[in-house]
C-alpha positions as CSV (number, residue, x, y, z in Angstrom):
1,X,-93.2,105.9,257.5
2,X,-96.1,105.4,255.4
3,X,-98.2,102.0,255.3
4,X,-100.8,100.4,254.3
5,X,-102.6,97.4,252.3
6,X,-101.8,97.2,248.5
7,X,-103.9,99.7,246.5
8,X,-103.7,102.4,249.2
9,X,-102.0,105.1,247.5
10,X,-98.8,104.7,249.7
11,X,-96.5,105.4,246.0
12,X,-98.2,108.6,245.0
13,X,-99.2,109.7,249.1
14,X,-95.0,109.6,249.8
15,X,-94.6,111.3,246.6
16,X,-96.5,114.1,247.1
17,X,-95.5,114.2,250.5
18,X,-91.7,114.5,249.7
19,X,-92.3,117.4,246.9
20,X,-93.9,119.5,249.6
21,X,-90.9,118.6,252.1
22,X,-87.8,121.0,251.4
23,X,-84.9,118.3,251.6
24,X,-86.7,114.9,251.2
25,X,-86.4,111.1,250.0
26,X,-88.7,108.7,249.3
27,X,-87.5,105.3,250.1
28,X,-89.6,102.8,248.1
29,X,-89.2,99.1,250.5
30,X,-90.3,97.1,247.4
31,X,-87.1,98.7,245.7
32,X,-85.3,96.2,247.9
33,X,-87.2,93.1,246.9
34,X,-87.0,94.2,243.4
35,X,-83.2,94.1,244.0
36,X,-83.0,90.5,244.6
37,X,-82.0,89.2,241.1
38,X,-81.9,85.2,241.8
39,X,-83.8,83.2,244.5
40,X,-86.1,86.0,245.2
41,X,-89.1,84.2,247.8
42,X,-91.8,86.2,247.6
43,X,-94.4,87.0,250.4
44,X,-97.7,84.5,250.1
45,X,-100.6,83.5,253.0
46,X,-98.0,80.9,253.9
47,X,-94.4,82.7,253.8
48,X,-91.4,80.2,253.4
49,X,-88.5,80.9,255.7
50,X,-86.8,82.5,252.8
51,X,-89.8,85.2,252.3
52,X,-89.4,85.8,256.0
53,X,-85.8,86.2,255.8
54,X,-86.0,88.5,252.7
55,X,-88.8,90.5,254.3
56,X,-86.4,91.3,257.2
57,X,-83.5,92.2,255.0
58,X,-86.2,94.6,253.2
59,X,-87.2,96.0,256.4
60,X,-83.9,96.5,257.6
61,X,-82.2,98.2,254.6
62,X,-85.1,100.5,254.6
63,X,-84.6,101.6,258.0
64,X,-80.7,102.2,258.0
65,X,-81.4,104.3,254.5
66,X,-84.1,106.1,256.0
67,X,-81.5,106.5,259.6
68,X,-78.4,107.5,257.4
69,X,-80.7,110.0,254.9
70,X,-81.7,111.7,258.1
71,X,-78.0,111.8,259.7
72,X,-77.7,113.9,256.3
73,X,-80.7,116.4,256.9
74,X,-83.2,114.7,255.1
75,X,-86.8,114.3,256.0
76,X,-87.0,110.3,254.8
77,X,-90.4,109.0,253.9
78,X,-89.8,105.5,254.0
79,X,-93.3,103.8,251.9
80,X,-93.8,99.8,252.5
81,X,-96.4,97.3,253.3
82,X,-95.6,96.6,256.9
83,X,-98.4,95.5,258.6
84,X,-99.5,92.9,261.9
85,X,-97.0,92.8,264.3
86,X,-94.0,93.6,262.0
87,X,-95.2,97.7,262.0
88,X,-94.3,98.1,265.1
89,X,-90.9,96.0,265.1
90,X,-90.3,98.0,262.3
91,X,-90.9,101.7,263.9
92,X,-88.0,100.5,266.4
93,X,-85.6,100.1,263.5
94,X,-85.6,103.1,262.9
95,X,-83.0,105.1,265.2
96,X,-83.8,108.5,264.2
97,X,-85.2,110.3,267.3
98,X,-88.0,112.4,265.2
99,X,-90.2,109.2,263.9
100,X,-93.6,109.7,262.4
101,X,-96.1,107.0,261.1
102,X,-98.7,107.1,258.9
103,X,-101.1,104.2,258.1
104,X,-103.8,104.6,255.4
105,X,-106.5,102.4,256.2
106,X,-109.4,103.1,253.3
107,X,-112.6,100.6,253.4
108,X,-112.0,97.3,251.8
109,X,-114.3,98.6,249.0
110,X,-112.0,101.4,248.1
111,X,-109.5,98.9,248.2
112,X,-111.1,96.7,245.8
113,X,-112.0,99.3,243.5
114,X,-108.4,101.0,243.3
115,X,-106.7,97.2,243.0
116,X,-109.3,96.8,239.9
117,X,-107.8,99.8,238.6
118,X,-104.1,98.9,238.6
119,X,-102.0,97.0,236.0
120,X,-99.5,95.3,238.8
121,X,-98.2,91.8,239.0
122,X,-100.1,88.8,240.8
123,X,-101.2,89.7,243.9
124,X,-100.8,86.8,246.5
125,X,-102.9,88.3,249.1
126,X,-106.4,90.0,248.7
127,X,-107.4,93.5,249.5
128,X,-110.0,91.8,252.0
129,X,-106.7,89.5,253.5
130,X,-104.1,92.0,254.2
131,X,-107.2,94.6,255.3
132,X,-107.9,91.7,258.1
133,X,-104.3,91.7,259.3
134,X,-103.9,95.4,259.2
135,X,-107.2,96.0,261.6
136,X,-106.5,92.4,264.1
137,X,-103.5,92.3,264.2
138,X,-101.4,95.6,263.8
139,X,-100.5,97.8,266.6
140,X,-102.6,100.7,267.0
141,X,-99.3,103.6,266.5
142,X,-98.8,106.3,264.7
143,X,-102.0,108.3,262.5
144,X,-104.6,106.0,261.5
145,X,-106.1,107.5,258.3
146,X,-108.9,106.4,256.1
147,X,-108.7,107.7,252.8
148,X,-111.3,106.2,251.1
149,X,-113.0,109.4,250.2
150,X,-110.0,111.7,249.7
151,X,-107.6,112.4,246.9
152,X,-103.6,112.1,247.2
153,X,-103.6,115.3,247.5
154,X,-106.0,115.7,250.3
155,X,-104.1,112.9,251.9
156,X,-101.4,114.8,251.3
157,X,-103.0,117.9,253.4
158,X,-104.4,115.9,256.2
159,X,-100.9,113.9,256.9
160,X,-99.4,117.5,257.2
161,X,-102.5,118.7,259.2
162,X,-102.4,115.8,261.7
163,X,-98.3,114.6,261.8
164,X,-98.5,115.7,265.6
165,X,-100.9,112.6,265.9
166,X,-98.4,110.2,263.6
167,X,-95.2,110.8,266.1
168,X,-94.3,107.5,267.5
């Protein structure tokens, strides 16, 4: 599992991170959202119960694609914003015994910069919001990384350097 704020690199980190895996999938959570065609509730500062709902159905389809891609042989990456107290509700979704998580945490600066630089759709939460809820209230599991400085690829590296510290 790979999380993080918006604008962490969480798209290209899995990428990468799947290419260098011999039997891999990347499991994008958003792709679940995105499948919702009518009456899609998006998640804002003050979610309805139908964003909750959906968010749920998000985090559970993820983890029963990740679970049945690993009955399979696969090394699933599953890539989603999952943060506060929903990270760790979500690593016990996931029945697979071998479980690894990965949160990149770069400075709210870097997160500014690199949110500056995308061409996405309105954001409803700010770098500086969802950086608040990842540090107070997310459980501190799996491999905290800060990759502020470092490109994917050196992400890339250190996630394969450190996984012993992501297993949860």
């Amino acid at each position: 599992m790979i999380t993080g704020a918006m604008a962490t690199g969480k798209s290209t980190v899995a990428d990468l991170l799947a290419i260098r895996l011999p039997k891999s999938v990347h499991i994008h959570g958003d792709m679940f959202r995105r499948m919702v065609v009518s009456g899609r509730a998006d998640m804002t500062p003050n979610p309805s119960a139908d964003a909750i709902a959906q968010l749920n159905l998000r985090y559970d389809l993820a983890a029963m694609a990740a679970d049945r891609c690993a009955e399979d042989g696969f090394d699933a990456i599953v890539q989603d914003v999952i943060l506060g107290r929903d990270l760790a509700d979500f690593v016990k979704r996931i029945a697979s015994p071998e479980r690894y998580l990965v949160v990149l945490s770069p400075r709210v600066s870097a997160l500014e910069w690199r949110e500056e630089q995308r061409l996405r759709a309105v954001i409803h939460l700010s770098a500086g919001a969802l950086d608040e809820v990842l540090r107070r209230e997310t459980a501190q599991i799996g491999y905290w990384l800060d990759c502020s400085t470092q490109t994917t690829e050196e992400t890339v590296e250190d996630i394969l350097t450190n996984l012993h510290r992501a297993a949860v």
